[in-house]
PyMOL Python script that loads the backbone (N, CA, C, O; Angstrom):
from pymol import cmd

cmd.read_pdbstr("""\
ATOM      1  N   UNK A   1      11.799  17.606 -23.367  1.00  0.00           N
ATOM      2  CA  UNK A   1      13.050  17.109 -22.807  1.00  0.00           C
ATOM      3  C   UNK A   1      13.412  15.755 -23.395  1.00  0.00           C
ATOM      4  O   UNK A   1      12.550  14.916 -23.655  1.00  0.00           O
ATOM      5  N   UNK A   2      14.769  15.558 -23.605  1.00  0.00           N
ATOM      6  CA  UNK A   2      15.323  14.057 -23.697  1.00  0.00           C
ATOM      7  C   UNK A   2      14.777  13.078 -22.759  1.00  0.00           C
ATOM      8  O   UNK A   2      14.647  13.256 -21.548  1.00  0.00           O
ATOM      9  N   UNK A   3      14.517  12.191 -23.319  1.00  0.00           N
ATOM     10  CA  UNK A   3      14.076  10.963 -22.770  1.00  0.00           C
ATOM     11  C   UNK A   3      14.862   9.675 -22.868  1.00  0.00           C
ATOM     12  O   UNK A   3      14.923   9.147 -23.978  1.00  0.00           O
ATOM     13  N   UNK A   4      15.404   9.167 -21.955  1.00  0.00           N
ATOM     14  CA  UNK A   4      15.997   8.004 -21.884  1.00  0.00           C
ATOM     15  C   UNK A   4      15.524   6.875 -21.262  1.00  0.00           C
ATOM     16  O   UNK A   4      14.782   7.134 -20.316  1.00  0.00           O
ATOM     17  N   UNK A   5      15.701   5.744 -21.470  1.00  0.00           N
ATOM     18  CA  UNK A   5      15.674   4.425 -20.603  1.00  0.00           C
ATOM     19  C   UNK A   5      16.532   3.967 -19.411  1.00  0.00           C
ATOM     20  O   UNK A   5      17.733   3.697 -19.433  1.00  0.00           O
ATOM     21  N   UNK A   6      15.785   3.937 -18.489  1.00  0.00           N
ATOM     22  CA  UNK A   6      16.622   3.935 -17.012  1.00  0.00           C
ATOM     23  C   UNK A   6      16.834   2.540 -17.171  1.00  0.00           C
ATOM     24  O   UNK A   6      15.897   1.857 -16.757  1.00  0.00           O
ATOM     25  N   UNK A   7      17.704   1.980 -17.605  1.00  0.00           N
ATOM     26  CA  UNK A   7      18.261   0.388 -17.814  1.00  0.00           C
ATOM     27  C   UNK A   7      18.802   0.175 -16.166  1.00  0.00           C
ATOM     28  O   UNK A   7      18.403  -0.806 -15.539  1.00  0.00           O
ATOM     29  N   UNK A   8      19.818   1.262 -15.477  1.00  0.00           N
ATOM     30  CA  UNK A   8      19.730   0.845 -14.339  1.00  0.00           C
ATOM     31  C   UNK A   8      19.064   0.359 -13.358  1.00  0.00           C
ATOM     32  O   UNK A   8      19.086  -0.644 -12.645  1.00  0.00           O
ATOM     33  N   UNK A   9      18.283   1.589 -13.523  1.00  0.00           N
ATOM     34  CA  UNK A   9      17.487   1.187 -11.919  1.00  0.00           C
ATOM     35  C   UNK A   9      16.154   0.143 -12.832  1.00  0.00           C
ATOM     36  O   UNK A   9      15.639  -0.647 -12.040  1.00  0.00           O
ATOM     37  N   UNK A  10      15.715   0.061 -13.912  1.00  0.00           N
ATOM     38  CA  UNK A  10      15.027  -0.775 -14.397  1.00  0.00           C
ATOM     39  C   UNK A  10      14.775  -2.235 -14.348  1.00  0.00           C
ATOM     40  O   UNK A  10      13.900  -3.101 -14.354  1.00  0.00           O
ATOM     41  N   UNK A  11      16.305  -1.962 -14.285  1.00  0.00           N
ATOM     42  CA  UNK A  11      17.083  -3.326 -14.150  1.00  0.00           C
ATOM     43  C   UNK A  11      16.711  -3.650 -12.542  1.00  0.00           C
ATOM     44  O   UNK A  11      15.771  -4.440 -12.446  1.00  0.00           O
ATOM     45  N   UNK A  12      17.111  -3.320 -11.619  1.00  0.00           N
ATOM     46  CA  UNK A  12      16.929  -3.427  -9.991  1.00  0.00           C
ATOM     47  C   UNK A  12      15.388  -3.945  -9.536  1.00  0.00           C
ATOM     48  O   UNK A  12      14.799  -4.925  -9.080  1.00  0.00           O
ATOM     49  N   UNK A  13      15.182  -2.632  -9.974  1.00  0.00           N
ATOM     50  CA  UNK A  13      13.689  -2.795  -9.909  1.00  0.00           C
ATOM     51  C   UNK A  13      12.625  -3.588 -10.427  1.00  0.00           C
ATOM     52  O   UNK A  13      11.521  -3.793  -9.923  1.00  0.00           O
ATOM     53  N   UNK A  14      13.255  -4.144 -11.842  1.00  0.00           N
ATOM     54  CA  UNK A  14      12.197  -5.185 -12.723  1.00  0.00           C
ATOM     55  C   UNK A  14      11.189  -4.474 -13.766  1.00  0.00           C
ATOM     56  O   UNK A  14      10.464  -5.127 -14.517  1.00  0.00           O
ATOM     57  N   UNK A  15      11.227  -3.019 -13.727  1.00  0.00           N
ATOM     58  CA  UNK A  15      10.613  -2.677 -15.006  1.00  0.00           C
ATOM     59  C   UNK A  15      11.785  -1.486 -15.634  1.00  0.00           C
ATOM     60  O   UNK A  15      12.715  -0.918 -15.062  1.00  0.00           O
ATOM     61  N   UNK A  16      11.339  -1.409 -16.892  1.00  0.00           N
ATOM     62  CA  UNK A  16      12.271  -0.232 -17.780  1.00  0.00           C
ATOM     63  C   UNK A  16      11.654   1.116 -17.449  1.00  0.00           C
ATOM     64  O   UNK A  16      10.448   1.137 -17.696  1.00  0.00           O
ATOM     65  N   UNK A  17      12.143   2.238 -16.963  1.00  0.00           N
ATOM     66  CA  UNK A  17      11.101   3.411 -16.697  1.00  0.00           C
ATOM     67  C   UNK A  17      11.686   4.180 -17.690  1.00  0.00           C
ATOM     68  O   UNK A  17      12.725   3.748 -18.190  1.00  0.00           O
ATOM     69  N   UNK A  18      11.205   5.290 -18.096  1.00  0.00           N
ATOM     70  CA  UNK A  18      11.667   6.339 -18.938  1.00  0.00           C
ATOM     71  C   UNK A  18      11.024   7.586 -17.908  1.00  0.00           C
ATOM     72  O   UNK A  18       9.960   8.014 -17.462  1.00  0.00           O
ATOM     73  N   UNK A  19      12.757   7.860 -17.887  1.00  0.00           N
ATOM     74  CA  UNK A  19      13.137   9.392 -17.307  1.00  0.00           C
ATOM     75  C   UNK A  19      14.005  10.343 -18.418  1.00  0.00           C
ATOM     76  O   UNK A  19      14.571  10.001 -19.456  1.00  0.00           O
ATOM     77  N   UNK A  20      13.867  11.794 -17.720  1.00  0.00           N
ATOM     78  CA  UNK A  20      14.398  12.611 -18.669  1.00  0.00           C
ATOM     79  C   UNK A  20      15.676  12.737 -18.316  1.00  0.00           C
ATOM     80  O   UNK A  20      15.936  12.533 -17.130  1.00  0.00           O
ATOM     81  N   UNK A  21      17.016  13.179 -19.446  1.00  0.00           N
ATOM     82  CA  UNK A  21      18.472  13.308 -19.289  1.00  0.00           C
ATOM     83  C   UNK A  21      18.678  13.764 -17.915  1.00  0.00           C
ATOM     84  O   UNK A  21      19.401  13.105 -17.167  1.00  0.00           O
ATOM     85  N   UNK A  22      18.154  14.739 -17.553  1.00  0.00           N
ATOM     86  CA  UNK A  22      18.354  15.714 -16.233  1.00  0.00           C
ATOM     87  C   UNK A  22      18.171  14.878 -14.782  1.00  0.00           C
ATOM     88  O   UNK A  22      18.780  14.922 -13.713  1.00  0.00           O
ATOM     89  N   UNK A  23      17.182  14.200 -15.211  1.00  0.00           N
ATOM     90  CA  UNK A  23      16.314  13.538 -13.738  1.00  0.00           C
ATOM     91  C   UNK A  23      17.228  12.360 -13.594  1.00  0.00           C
ATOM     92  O   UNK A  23      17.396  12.104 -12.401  1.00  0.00           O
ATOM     93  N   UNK A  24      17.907  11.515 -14.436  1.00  0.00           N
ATOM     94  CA  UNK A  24      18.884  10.824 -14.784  1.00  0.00           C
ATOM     95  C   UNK A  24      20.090  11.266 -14.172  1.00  0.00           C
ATOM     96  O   UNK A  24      20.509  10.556 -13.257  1.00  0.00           O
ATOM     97  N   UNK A  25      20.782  12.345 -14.493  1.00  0.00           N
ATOM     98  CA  UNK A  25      22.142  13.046 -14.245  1.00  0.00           C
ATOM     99  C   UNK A  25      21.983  13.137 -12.590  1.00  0.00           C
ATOM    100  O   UNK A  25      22.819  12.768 -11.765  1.00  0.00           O
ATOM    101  N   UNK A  26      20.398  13.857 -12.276  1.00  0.00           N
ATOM    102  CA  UNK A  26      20.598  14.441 -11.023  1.00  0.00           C
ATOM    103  C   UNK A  26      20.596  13.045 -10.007  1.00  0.00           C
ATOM    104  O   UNK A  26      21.460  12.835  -9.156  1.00  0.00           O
ATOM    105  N   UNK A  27      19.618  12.290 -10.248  1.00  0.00           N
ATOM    106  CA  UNK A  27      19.936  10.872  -9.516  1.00  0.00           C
ATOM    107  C   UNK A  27      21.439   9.982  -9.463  1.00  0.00           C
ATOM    108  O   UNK A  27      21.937   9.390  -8.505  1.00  0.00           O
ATOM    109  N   UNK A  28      21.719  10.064 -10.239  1.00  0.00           N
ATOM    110  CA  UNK A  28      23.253   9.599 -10.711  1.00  0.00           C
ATOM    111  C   UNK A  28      24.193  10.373  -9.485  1.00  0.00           C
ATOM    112  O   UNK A  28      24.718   9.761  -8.555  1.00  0.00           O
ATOM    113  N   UNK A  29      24.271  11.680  -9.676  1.00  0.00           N
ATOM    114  CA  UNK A  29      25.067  12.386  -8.900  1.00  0.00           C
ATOM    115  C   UNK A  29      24.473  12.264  -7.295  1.00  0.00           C
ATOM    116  O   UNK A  29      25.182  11.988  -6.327  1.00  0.00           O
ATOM    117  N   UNK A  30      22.977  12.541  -7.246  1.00  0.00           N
ATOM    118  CA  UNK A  30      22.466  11.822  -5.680  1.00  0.00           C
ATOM    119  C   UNK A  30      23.698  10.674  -5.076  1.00  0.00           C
ATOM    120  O   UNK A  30      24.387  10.825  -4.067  1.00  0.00           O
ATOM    121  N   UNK A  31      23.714   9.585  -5.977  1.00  0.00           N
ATOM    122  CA  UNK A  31      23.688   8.343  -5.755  1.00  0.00           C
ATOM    123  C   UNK A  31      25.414   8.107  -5.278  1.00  0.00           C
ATOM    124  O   UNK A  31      25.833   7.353  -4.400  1.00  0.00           O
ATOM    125  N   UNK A  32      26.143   8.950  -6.109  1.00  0.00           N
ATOM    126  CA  UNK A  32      27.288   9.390  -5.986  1.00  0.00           C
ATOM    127  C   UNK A  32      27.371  10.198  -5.010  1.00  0.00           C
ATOM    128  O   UNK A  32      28.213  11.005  -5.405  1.00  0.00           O
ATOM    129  N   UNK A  33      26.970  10.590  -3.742  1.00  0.00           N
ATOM    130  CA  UNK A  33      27.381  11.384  -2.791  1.00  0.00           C
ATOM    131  C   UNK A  33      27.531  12.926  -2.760  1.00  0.00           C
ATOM    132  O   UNK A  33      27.921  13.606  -1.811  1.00  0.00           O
ATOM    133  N   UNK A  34      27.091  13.396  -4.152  1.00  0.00           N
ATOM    134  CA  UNK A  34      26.526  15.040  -3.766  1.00  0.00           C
ATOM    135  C   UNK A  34      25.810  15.437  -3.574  1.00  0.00           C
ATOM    136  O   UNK A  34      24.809  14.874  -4.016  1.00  0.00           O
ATOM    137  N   UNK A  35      25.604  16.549  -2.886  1.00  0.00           N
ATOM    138  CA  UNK A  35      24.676  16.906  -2.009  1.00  0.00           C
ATOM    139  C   UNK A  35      23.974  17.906  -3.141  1.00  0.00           C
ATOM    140  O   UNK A  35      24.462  18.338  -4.185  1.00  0.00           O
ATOM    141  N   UNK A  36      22.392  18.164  -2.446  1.00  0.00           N
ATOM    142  CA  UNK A  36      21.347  19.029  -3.553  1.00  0.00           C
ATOM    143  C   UNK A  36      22.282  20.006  -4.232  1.00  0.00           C
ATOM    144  O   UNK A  36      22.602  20.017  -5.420  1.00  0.00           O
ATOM    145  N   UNK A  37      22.681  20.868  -3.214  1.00  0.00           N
ATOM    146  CA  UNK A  37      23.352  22.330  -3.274  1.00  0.00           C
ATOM    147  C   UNK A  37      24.073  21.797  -4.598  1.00  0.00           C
ATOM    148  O   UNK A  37      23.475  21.975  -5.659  1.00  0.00           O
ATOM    149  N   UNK A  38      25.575  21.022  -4.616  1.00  0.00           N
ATOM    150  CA  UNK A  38      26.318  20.691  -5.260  1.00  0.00           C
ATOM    151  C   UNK A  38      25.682  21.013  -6.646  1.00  0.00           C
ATOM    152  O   UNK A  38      25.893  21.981  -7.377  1.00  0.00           O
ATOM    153  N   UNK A  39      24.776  19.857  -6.831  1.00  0.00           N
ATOM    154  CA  UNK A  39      23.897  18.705  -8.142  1.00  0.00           C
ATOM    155  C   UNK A  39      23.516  20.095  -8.694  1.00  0.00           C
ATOM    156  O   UNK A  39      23.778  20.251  -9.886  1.00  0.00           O
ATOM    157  N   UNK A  40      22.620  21.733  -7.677  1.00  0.00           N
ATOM    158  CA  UNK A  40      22.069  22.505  -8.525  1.00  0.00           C
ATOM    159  C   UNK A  40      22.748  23.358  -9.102  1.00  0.00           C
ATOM    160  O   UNK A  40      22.330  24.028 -10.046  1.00  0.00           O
ATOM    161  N   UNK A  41      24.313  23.475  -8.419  1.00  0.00           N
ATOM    162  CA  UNK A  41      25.340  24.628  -9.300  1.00  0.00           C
ATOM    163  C   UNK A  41      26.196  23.455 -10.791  1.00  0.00           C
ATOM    164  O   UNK A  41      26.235  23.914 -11.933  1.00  0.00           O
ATOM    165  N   UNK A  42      26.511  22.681 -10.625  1.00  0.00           N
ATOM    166  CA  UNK A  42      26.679  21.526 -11.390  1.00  0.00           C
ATOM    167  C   UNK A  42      26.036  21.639 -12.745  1.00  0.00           C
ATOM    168  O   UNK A  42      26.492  21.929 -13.851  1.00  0.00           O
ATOM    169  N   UNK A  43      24.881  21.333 -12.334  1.00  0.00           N
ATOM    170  CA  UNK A  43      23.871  21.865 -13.693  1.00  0.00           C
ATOM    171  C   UNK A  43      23.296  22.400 -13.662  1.00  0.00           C
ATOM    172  O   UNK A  43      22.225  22.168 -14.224  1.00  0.00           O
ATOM    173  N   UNK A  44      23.552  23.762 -12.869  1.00  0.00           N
ATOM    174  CA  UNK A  44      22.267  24.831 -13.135  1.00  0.00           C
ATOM    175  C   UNK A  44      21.222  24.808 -12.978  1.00  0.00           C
ATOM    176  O   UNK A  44      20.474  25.649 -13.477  1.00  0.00           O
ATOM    177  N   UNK A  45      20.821  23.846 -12.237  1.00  0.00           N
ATOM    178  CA  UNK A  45      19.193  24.126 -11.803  1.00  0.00           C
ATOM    179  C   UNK A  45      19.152  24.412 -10.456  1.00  0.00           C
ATOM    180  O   UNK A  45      20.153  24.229  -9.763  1.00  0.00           O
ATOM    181  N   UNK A  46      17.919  24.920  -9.905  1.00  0.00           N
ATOM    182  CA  UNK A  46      17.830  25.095  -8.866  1.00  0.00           C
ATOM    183  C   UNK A  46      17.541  24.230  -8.077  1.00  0.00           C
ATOM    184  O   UNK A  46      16.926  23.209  -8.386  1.00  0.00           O
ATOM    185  N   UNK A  47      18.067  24.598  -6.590  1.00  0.00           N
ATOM    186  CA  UNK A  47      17.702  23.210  -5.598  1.00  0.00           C
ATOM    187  C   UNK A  47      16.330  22.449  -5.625  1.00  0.00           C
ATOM    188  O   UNK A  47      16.228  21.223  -5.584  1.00  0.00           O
ATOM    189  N   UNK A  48      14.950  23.631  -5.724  1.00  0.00           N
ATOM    190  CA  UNK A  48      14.254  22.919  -5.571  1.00  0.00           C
ATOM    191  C   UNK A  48      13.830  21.675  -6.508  1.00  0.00           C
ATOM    192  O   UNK A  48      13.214  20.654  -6.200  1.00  0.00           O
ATOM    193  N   UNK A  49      14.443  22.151  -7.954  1.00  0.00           N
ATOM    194  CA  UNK A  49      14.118  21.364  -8.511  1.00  0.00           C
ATOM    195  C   UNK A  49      14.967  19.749  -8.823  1.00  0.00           C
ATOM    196  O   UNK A  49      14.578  18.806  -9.512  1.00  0.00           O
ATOM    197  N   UNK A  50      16.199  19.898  -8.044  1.00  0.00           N
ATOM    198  CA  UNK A  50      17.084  18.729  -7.695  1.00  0.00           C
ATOM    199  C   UNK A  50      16.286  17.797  -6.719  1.00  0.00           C
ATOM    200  O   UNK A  50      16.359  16.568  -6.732  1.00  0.00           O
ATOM    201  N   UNK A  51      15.686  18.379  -6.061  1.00  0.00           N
ATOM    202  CA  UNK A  51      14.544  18.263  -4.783  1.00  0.00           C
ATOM    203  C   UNK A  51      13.561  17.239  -5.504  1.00  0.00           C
ATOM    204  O   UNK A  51      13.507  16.011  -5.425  1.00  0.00           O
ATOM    205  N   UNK A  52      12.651  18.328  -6.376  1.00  0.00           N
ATOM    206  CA  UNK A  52      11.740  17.332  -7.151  1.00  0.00           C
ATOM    207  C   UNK A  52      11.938  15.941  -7.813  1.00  0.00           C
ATOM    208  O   UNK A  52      11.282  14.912  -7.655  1.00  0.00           O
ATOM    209  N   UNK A  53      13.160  16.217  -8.698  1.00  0.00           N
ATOM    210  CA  UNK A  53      13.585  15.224  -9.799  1.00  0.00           C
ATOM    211  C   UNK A  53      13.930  13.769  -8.279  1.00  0.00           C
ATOM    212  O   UNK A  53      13.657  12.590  -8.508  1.00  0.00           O
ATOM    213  N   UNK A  54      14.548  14.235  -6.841  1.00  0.00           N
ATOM    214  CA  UNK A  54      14.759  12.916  -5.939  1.00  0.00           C
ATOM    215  C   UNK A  54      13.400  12.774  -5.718  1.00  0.00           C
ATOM    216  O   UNK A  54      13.100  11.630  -6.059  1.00  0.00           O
ATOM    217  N   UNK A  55      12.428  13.379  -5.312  1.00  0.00           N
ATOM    218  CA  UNK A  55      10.795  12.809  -4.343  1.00  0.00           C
ATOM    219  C   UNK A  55      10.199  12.098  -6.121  1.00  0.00           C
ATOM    220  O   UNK A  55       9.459  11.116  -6.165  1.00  0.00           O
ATOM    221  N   UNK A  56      10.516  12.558  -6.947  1.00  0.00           N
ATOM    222  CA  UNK A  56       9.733  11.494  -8.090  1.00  0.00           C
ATOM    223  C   UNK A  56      10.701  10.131  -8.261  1.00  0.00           C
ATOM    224  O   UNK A  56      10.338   9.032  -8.681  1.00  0.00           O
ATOM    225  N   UNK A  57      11.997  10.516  -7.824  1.00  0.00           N
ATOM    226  CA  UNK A  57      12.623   8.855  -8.467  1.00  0.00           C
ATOM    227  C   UNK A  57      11.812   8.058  -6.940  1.00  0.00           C
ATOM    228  O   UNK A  57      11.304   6.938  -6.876  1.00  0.00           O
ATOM    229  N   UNK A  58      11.907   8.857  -6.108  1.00  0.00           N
ATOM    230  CA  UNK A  58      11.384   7.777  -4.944  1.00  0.00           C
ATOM    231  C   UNK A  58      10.199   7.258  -5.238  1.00  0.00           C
ATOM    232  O   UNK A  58      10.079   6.071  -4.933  1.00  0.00           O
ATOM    233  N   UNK A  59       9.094   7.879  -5.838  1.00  0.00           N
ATOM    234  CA  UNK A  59       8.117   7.829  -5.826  1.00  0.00           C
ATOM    235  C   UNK A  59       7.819   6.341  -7.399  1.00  0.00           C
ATOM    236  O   UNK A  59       7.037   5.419  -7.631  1.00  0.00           O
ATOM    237  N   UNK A  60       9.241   7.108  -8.158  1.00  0.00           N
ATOM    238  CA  UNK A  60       9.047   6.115  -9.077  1.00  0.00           C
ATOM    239  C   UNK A  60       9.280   4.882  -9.099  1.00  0.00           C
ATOM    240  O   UNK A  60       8.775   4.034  -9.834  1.00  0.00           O
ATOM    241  N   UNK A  61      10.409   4.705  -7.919  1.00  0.00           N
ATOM    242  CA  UNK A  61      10.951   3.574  -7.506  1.00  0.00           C
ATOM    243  C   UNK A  61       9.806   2.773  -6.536  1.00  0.00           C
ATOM    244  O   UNK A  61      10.096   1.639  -6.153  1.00  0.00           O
ATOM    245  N   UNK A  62       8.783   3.242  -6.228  1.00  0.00           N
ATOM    246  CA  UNK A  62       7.670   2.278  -5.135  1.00  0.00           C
ATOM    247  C   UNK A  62       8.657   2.524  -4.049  1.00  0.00           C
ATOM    248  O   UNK A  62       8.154   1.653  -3.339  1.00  0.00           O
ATOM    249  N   UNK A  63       9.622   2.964  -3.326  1.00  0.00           N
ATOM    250  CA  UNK A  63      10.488   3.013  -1.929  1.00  0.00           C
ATOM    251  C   UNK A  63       9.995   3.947  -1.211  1.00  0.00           C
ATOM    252  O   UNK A  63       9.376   4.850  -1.773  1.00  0.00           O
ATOM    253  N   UNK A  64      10.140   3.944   0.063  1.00  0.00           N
ATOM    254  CA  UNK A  64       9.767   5.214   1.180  1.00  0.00           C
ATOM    255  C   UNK A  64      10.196   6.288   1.312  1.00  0.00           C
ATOM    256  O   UNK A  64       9.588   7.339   1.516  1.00  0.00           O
ATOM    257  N   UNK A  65      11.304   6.093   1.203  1.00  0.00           N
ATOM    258  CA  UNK A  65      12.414   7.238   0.707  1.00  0.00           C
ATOM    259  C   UNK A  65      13.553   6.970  -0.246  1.00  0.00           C
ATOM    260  O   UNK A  65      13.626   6.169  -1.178  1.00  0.00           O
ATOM    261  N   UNK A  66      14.677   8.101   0.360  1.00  0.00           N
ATOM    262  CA  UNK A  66      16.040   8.127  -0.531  1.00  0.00           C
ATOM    263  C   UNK A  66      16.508   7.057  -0.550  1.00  0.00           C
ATOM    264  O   UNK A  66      16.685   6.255  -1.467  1.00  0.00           O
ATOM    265  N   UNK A  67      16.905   7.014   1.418  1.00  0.00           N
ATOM    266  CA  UNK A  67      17.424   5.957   1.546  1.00  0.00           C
ATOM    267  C   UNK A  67      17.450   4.482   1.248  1.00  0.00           C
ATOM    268  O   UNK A  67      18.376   3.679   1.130  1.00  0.00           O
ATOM    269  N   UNK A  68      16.218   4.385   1.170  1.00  0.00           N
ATOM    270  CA  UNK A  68      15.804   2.889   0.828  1.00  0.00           C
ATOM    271  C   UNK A  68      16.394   3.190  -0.852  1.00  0.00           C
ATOM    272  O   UNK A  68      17.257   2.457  -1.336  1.00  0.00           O
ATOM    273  N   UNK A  69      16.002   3.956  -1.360  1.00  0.00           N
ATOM    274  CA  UNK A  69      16.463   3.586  -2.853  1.00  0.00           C
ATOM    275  C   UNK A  69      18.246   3.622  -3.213  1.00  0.00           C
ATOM    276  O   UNK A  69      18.750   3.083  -4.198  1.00  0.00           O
ATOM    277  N   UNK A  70      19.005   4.399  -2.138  1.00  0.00           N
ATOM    278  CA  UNK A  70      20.521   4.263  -2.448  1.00  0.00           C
ATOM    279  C   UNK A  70      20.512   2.808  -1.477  1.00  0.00           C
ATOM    280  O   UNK A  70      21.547   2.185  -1.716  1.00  0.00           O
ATOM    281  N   UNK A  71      19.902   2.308  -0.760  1.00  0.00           N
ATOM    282  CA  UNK A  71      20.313   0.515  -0.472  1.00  0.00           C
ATOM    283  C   UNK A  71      20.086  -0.369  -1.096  1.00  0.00           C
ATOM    284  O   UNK A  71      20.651  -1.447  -0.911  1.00  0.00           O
ATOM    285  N   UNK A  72      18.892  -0.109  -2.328  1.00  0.00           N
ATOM    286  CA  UNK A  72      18.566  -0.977  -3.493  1.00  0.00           C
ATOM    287  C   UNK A  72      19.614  -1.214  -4.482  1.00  0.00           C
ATOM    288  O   UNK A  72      20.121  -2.249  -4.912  1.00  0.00           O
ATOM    289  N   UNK A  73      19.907   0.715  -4.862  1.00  0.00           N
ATOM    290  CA  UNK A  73      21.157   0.559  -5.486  1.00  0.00           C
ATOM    291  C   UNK A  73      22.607  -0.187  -5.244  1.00  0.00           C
ATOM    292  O   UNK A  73      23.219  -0.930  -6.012  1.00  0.00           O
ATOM    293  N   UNK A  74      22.907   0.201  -4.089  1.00  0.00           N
ATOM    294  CA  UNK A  74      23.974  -0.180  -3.466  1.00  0.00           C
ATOM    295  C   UNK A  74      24.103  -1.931  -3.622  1.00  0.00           C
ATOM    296  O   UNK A  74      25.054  -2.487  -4.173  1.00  0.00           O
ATOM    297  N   UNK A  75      22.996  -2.594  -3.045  1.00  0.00           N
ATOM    298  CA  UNK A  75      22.706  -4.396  -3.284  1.00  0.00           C
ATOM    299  C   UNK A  75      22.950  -4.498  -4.696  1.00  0.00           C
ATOM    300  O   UNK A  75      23.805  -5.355  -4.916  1.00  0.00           O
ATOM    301  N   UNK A  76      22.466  -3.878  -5.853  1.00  0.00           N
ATOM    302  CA  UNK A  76      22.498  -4.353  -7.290  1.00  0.00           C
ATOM    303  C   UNK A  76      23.750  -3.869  -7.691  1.00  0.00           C
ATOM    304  O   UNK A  76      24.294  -4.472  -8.616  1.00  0.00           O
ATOM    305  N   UNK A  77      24.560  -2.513  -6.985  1.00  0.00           N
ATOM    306  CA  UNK A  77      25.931  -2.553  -7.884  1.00  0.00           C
ATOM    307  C   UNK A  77      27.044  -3.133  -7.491  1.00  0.00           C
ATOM    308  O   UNK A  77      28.144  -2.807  -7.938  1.00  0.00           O
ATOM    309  N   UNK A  78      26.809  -4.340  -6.337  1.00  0.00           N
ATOM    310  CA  UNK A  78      28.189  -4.397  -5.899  1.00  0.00           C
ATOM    311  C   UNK A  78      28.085  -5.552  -6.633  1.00  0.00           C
ATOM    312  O   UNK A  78      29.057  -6.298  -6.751  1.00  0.00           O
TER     313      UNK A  78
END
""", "prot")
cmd.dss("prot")
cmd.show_as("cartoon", "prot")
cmd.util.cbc("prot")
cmd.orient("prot")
Protein backbone atom coordinates (compact mmCIF):
# COMPACT_ATOMS: atom_id res chain seq x y z
CA UNK A 1 0.00 0.00 0.00
CA UNK A 2 0.84 3.79 -0.42
CA UNK A 3 2.40 5.27 2.29
CA UNK A 4 2.18 8.76 3.31
CA UNK A 5 3.23 11.22 6.04
CA UNK A 6 0.50 12.21 8.41
CA UNK A 7 1.88 15.95 8.60
CA UNK A 8 -1.52 16.58 10.19
CA UNK A 9 -2.10 14.82 12.94
CA UNK A 10 1.89 14.66 13.27
CA UNK A 11 1.83 17.93 13.56
CA UNK A 12 -0.87 17.90 16.73
CA UNK A 13 0.55 15.27 18.15
CA UNK A 14 4.44 16.07 17.93
CA UNK A 15 5.65 13.15 15.93
CA UNK A 16 5.44 12.43 11.94
CA UNK A 17 3.57 8.93 11.68
CA UNK A 18 3.36 7.12 8.42
CA UNK A 19 -0.04 5.81 7.48
CA UNK A 20 -1.37 4.25 4.39
CA UNK A 21 -3.52 6.44 1.55
CA UNK A 22 -6.70 4.56 2.76
CA UNK A 23 -6.23 4.82 6.61
CA UNK A 24 -5.60 8.56 5.77
CA UNK A 25 -8.83 9.07 3.50
CA UNK A 26 -10.86 6.99 6.01
CA UNK A 27 -9.79 9.21 9.07
CA UNK A 28 -10.17 12.37 7.09
CA UNK A 29 -13.75 11.49 6.23
CA UNK A 30 -14.25 10.18 10.16
CA UNK A 31 -13.18 13.59 11.07
CA UNK A 32 -15.50 15.20 8.60
CA UNK A 33 -18.69 13.77 9.98
CA UNK A 34 -19.34 10.47 8.05
CA UNK A 35 -20.43 7.85 9.43
CA UNK A 36 -18.59 4.05 9.02
CA UNK A 37 -21.48 2.92 6.71
CA UNK A 38 -20.96 6.12 4.49
CA UNK A 39 -16.70 5.99 4.51
CA UNK A 40 -17.29 1.94 3.44
CA UNK A 41 -19.58 2.53 0.25
CA UNK A 42 -17.39 5.74 -0.56
CA UNK A 43 -14.45 3.63 -0.97
CA UNK A 44 -15.39 0.34 -1.10
CA UNK A 45 -14.27 -1.18 1.76
CA UNK A 46 -15.99 -2.81 4.17
CA UNK A 47 -17.23 -1.49 7.48
CA UNK A 48 -15.22 -3.57 9.38
CA UNK A 49 -12.39 -2.49 8.00
CA UNK A 50 -13.28 1.45 8.29
CA UNK A 51 -13.65 0.10 11.92
CA UNK A 52 -10.05 -1.06 12.03
CA UNK A 53 -8.23 1.74 10.11
CA UNK A 54 -10.38 4.24 13.39
CA UNK A 55 -9.24 1.68 16.62
CA UNK A 56 -5.47 1.96 15.01
CA UNK A 57 -5.51 5.86 14.47
CA UNK A 58 -6.71 5.83 18.16
CA UNK A 59 -4.34 3.62 19.15
CA UNK A 60 -1.81 5.53 17.08
CA UNK A 61 -2.68 8.69 18.41
CA UNK A 62 -1.87 7.47 22.40
CA UNK A 63 -5.96 8.79 22.99
CA UNK A 64 -8.75 6.66 24.63
CA UNK A 65 -10.86 6.91 22.02
CA UNK A 66 -12.43 8.66 18.87
CA UNK A 67 -13.55 11.20 20.68
CA UNK A 68 -10.68 12.41 22.37
CA UNK A 69 -8.88 12.34 19.02
CA UNK A 70 -11.71 14.53 16.95
CA UNK A 71 -11.12 17.19 20.20
CA UNK A 72 -7.38 17.14 19.55
CA UNK A 73 -8.19 17.72 16.08
CA UNK A 74 -10.75 20.14 16.46
CA UNK A 75 -8.12 22.45 19.15
CA UNK A 76 -5.30 22.29 16.30
CA UNK A 77 -7.66 23.23 13.31
CA UNK A 78 -9.35 26.10 14.45
Amino acid sequence: PKVVTDSVFGDIMGDIFRISEKERNVLTLLLNGHSQTEISQLLNISVKTVSAYKNKAVERYGVRNFNELYLNWLQHSA
